[in-house]
N, C-alpha and C positions, 0 to 999 in steps of 0.2 A: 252180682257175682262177676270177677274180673276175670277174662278169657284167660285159657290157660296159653296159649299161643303167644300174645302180648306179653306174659310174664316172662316166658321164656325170650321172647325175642329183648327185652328191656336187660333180662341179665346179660345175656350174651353180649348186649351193646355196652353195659360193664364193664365187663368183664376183657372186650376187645380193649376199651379207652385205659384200662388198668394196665393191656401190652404193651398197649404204642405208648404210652408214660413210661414204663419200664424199657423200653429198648431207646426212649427219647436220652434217657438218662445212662443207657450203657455210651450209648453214641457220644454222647457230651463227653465221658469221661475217657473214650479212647481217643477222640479229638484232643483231649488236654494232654494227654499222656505223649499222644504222639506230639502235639508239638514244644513238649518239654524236651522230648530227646531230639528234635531240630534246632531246638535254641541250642541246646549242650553242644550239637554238631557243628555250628557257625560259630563257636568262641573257637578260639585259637587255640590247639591243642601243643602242649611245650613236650615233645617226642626226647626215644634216646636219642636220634640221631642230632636233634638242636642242643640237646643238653650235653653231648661228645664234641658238639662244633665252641660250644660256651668256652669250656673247660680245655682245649687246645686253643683257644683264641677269643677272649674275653672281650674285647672291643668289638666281634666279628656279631654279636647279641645282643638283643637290646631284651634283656628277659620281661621286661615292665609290659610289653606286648602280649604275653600269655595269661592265659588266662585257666586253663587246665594243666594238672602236671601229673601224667603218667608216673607208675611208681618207677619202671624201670630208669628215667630221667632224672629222678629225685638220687639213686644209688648214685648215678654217674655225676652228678652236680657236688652230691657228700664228697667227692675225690678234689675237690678245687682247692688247687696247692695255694694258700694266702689271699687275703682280701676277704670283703665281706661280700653275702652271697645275698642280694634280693628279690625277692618273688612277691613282689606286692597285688599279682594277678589274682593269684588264683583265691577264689571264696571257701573254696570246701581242701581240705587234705586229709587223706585216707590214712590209714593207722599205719601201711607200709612203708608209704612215701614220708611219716614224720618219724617211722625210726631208723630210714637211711639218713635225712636230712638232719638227724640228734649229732651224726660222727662228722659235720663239717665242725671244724676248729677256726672258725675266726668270728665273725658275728654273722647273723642269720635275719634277714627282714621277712616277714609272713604277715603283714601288716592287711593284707585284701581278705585274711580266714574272717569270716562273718561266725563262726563256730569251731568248738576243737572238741572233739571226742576225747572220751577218759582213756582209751588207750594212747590216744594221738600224745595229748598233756604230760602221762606219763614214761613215756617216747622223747618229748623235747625237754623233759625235767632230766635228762641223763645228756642234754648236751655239752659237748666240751668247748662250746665257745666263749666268747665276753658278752655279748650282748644279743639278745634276744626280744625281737619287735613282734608284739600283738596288738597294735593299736586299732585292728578292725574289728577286735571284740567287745562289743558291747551289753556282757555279761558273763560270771561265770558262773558256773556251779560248784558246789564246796568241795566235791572231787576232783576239780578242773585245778581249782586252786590250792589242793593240798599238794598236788604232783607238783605244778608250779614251782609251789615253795621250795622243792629241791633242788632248783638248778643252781648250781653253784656259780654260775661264772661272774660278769661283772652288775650287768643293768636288765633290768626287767623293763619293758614298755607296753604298760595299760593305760594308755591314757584315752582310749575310745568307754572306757567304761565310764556310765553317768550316774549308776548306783551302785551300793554296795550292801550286801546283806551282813549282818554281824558274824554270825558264823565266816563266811570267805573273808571279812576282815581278820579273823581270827586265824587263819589258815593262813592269811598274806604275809600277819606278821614275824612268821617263822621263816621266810624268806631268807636261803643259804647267801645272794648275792651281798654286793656292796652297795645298788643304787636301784630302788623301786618307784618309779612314776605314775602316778597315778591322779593327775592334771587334769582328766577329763570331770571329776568326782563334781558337784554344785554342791551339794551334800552330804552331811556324816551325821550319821545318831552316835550321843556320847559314848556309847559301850564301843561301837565301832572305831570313834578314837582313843579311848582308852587302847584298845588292843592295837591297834597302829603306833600306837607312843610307844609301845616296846619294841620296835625294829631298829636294829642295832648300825643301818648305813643309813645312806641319804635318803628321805625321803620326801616326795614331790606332791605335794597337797594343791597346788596353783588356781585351781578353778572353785574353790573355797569362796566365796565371797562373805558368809557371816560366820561369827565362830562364838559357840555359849561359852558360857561361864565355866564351865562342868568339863568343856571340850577344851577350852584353855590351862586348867589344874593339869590334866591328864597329859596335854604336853606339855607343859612346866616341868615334866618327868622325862621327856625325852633325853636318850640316851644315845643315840645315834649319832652319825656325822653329823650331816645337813638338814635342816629342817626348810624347805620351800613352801611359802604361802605368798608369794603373791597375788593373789586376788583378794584380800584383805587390806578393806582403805578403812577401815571403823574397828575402835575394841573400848571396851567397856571399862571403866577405873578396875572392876574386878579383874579382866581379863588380860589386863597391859602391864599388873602386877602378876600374875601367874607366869606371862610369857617373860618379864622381866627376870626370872631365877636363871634362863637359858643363858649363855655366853652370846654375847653381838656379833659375832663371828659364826658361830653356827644357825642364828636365825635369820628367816631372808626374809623380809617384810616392804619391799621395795615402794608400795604402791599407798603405804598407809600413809593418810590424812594428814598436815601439819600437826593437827589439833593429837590424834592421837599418838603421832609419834612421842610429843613431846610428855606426854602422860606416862610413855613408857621409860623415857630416859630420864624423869623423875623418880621412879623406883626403881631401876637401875643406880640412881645416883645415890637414892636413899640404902640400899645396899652397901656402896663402897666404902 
């Protein structure tokens, strides 16, 4: 029969090793916590007072330095009479700071957002500029890119994305502007170029390197300005005749093979 004393003493010592785990593990995570918000406090924080020093004297800044941008900064930056405004610092932008930075009027770099919030997206889809840089995003969601789709002005830049889901392909290709890049892509499933082939301006494929049969038909349909493939050095008899329907002038094939070029301006020729 096991002492009643031993037992109690065994649980207790349980029971202790069960605390000191659980307070091992609050520790850990105030340690982390805390020195998250010490990394946040050594990036360089972009104030109103730098962002009123900007915008009274543009050379006096070197904004690529920043790295955080107060909202209040963002309203006083939206005030900059001409020129394009670049903020390639900062990783995160708050929904406030992207719908001051929506009313700059010239073009806009945000190229360092690792992320953009659906309020944010729908914030920089009401911009009134020409061109608008996200090329630190390496993903959207199909809410990210339906607001997207709205921005009317001239050039879209995605080219940090390295996939695409069919849905946001779908979403993309409603795109109000004139010129959507999207260079970063290695990859497309055909439904995803299908719905790309209906975008109505230039559109930037460049990091394509192979292209099916299936994905060649559906831009043989393109309707757009420009169609950019250069990463494409190889096409298929099927596929050099589908791309053959486009005008030479609107396809950019720069990089393709002897061998297949000459396979395309055989059905090109066989057309004329």
């Amino acid at each position: 029969m096991s002492d009643p004393e031993d037992s109690n003493r065994e649980l207790a010592l349980r029971k202790g090793g069960e605390l000191i785990r659980r307070m091992d593990r609050r520790v850990e995570l105030a340690n982390r916590v805390v020195g998250e918000i010490r990394a946040k406090q050594d990036l360089k924080r972009l104030t109103l007072e730098v962002a009123q020093r900007f915008v009274d004297e543009p050379d006096s800044v070197d904004l690529t330095e920043y790295e955080l941008l107060d909202d209040d900064a963002a309203e006083a930056l939206s005030k900059l009479q001409g020129g394009c405004l670049y903020l390639f610092g900062p990783e995160e932008l708050r929904d406030a700071a992207a719908e001051s930075l929506s009313k700059h009027v010239v073009g806009l770099g945000l190229s360092g957002l690792k992320e953009l919030s659906d309020a944010a997206a729908e914030s920089l889809s009401r911009f009134e500029g020409m061109d608008l840089f996200l090329e630190g995003l390496t993903e959207l969601s199909e809410e990210v890119a339906e607001s997207l789709s709205d921005f009317k002005g001239h050039a879209l830049f995605l080219e940090g994305l390295t996939e695409l889901s069919e849905e946001v392909a779908e979403s993309l290709s409603n795109f109000k502007g004139c010129t959507l890049f999207l260079h970063g892509l290695t990859e497309l499933s055909d439904v995803a170029v299908e719905s790309l082939s209906s975008f109505k301006g230039t559109l930037g494929l460049n990091g394509l390197t192979e292209l099916s049969d299936a994905a060649a038909a559906s831009l043989s349909e393109f309707g757009g300005e420009d169609l950019y493939l250069y990463g494409l050095t190889e096409l298929s008899d099927s596929a050099a005749e589908s791309l053959s329907k486009l005008p030479a002038d609107k396809l950019n094939l720069n990089s393709l093979s002897e061998e297949s070029r000459a396979k395309l301006e055989k059905y090109r020729d066989a057309r004329s």
